[in-house]
MARLO-282682 format. One line per 3 residues: number of its first residue (from 1); their letters; for each residue x, y, z of C-alpha. Coordinates in Angstrom, 2 decimals, always signed. Each point is the difference from the previous one (the first is absolute). Layout:
BEGIN
NUM	A	X:Y:Z | ...
***
This chain:
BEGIN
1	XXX	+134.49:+67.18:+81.22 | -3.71:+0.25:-1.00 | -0.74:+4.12:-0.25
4	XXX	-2.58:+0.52:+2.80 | -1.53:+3.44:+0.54 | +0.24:-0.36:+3.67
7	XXX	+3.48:+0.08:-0.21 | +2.07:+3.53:+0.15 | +2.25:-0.21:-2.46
10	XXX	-2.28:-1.43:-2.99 | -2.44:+2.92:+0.81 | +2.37:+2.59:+0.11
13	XXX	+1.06:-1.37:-3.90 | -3.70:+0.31:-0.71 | -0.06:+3.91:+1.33
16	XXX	+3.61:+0.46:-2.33 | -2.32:-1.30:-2.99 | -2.82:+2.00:+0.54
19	XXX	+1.65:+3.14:+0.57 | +0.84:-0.50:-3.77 | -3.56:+0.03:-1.17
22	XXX	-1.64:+2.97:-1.36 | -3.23:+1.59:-0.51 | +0.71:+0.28:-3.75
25	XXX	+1.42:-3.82:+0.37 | -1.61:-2.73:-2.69 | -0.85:-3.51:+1.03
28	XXX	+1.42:-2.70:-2.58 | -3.12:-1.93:+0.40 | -3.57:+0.68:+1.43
31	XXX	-2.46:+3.04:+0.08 | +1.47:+1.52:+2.85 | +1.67:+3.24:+0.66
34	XXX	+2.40:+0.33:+2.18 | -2.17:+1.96:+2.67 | -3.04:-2.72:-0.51
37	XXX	+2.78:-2.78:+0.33 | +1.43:+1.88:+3.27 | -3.47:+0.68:+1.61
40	XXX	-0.68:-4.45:-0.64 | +3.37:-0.69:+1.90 | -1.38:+2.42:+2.70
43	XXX	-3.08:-1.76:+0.15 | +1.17:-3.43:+0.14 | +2.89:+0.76:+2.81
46	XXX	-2.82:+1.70:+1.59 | -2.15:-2.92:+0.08 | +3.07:-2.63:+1.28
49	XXX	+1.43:+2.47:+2.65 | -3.57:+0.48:+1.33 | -1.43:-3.38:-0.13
52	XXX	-2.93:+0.87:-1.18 | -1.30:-2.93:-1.63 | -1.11:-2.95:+2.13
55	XXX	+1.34:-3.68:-0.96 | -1.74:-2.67:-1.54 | +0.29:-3.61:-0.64
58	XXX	+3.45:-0.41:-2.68 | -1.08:-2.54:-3.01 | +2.19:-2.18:-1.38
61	XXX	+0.32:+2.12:-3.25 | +1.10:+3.28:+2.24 | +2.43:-2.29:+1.92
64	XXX	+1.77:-1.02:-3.14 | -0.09:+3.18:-2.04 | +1.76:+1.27:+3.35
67	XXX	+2.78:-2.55:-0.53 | +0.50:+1.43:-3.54 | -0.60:+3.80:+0.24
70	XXX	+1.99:-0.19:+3.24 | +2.75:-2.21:-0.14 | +0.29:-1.31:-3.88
73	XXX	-0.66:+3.21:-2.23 | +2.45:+2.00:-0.47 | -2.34:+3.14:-0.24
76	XXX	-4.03:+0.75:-0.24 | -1.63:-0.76:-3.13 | -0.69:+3.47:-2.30
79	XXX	-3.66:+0.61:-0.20 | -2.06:-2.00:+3.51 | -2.93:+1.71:+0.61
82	XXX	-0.31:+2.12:+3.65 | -2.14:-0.07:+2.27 | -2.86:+2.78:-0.99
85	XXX	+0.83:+2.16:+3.32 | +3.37:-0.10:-0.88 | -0.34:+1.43:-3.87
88	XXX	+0.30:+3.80:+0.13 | -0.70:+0.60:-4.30 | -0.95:+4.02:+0.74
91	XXX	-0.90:+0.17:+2.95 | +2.98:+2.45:+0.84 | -1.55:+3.37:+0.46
94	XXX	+2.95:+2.84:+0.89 | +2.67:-2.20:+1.42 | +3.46:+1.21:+0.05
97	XXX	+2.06:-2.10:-1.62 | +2.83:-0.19:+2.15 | -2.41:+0.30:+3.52
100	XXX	-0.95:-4.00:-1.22 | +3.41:-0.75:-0.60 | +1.04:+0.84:+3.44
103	XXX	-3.02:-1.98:+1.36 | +1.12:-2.96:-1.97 | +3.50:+0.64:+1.83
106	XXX	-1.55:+0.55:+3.57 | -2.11:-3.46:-0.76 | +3.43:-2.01:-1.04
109	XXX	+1.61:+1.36:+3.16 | -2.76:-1.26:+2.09 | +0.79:-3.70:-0.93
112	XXX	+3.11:-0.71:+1.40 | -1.09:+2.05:+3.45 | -3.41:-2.47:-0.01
115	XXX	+0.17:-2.59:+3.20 | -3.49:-1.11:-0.23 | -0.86:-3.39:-1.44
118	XXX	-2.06:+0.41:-3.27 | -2.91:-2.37:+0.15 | -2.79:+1.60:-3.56
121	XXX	+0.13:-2.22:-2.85 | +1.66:+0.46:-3.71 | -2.88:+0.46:-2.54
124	XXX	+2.04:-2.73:-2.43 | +1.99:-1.95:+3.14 | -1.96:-0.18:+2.79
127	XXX	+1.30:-0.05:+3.62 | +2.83:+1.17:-0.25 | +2.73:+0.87:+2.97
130	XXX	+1.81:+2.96:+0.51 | +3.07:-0.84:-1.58 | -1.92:-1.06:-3.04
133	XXX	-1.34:+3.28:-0.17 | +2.95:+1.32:-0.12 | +1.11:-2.21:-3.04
136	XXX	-3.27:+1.25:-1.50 | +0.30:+3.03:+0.53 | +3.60:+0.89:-1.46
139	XXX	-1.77:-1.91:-2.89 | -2.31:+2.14:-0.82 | +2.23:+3.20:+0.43
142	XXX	+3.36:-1.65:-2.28 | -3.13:-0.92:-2.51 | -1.47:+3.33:-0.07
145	XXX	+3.71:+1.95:+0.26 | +0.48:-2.33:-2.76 | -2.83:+1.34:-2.28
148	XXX	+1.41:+3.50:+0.43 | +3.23:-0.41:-0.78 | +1.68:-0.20:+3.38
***
């Protein structure tokens, strides 16, 4: 069974993970520290469980790099480039360490407990549906988990 964020059970084995992570916590690849890498994932779940980013016409390219990132890779490649809203580098002023890890919690709980049809596109995909956000999406989490260590 593909792991799909939307479902309960993978997202509750994303929240075990995280709970593991640490402020003192080193990535084993990247610039990132663990709160900067926590306060990306917020952003990006953000972004999907709001819809806020309108679709736009898929290319051929974004249709087939879907196949692979979604279906054929075992994992995200180390090292593709975010979107610029979505890179936090220092922008963390006073944060609370574990205050983000709890919102990265309350933002995995959301997913299974979403019933709206997603409709923005994937920066790299395209349109994308909801499920397929959902693929994405525990994607980007196991990828960044990953990085840290859990």
């Amino acid at each position: 069974m593909e792991k799909n964020l939307f479902n309960n059970e993978t997202a509750e084995k994303i929240i075990e993970r995280v709970k593991q992570l640490g402020a003192e916590s080193s990535g084993l690849w990247g610039k990132m520290t663990a709160e900067e890498m926590l306060m990306h994932c917020n952003s990006c779940n953000r972004e999907i469980l709001e819809g806020s980013r309108g679709t736009q016409k898929t290319s051929l390219k974004q249709y087939l790099l879907r196949i692979l990132a979604l279906y054929l890779a075992p994992n995200f490649k180390k090292g593709i480039k975010s979107e610029d809203h979505h890179i936090i580098g220092h922008k963390i002023n006073n944060l609370n360490f574990e205050e983000i890890k709890d919102e990265f919690i309350d933002l995995i709980h959301q997913f299974p407990l979403n019933k709206k049809e997603l409709t923005l596109s994937h920066p790299a995909f395209g349109n994308i549906s909801t499920k397929q956000w959902g693929i994405a999406a525990y994607k980007h989490m196991d990828h960044h988990l990953r990085q840290f260590g859990v």
